[in-house]
C-alpha angles and dihedrals in degrees: 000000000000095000090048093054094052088045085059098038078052096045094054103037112107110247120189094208101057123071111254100233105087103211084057098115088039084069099039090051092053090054093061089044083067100037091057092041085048081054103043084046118028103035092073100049087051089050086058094058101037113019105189084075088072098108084069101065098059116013117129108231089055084062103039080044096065104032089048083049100045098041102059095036088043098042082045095048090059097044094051101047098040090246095129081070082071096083089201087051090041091048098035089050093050102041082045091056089048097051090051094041084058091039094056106039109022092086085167085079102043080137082077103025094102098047096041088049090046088052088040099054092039091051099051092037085052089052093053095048094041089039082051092047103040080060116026106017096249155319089313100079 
């Protein structure tokens, strides 16, 4: 009860550094679920066409880029907004990290990397959304 009390002591005080708009980092996470899906997709269409652009489809740091990006803002999103007391939100977001965590480092399954990173982006893009509509009624507000 006490935690939940600072959490919302937390959640109502006026700070100057976050964006007042609460569902900010909802947005922003779904945003980085496309991008990565753009990434695991598209790339490789693109590389086809134009294969000096090959560096782009398996270098490490892409990958440790968006998942160090997605984690904290996803992880933050749903602490901010109260979204991690959904226990689907709480379980999707983090079976959809991990999926992109193994994705993105357990180079001994490349085999799965593209389709874990696809489920894994889907997944935490689908919490935010859901996490947005489930709160605000959409991207609109």
């Amino acid at each position: 009860m006490l935690l939940y009390n600072i959490a919302m002591e937390c959640h109502h005080e006026h700070n100057e550094i976050l964006p007042k708009e609460p569902h900010f980092f909802d947005k922003i996470a779904v945003i980085i679920s496309a991008i990565c899906l753009a990434h695991c997709l598209i790339v490789p269409a693109i590389i086809i066409i134009l294969p000096f652009l090959g560096f782009l489809a398996h270098d490490g740091w892409v990958h440790a880029t968006l998942i160090f990006m997605a984690a904290p803002i996803s992880a933050f999103a749903l602490w901010r907004n109260g979204g991690w007391r959904d226990p689907i939100n709480l379980v999707l977001a983090i079976i959809g990290i991990l999926f992109l965590g193994i994705g993105a480092f357990a180079s001994h399954l490349s085999y799965w990397e593209t389709p874990l990173s696809v489920c894994g982006a889907l997944l935490v893009g689908y919490v935010h959304l859901r996490n947005l509509h489930l709160h605000t009624g959409g991207l609109s507000h």
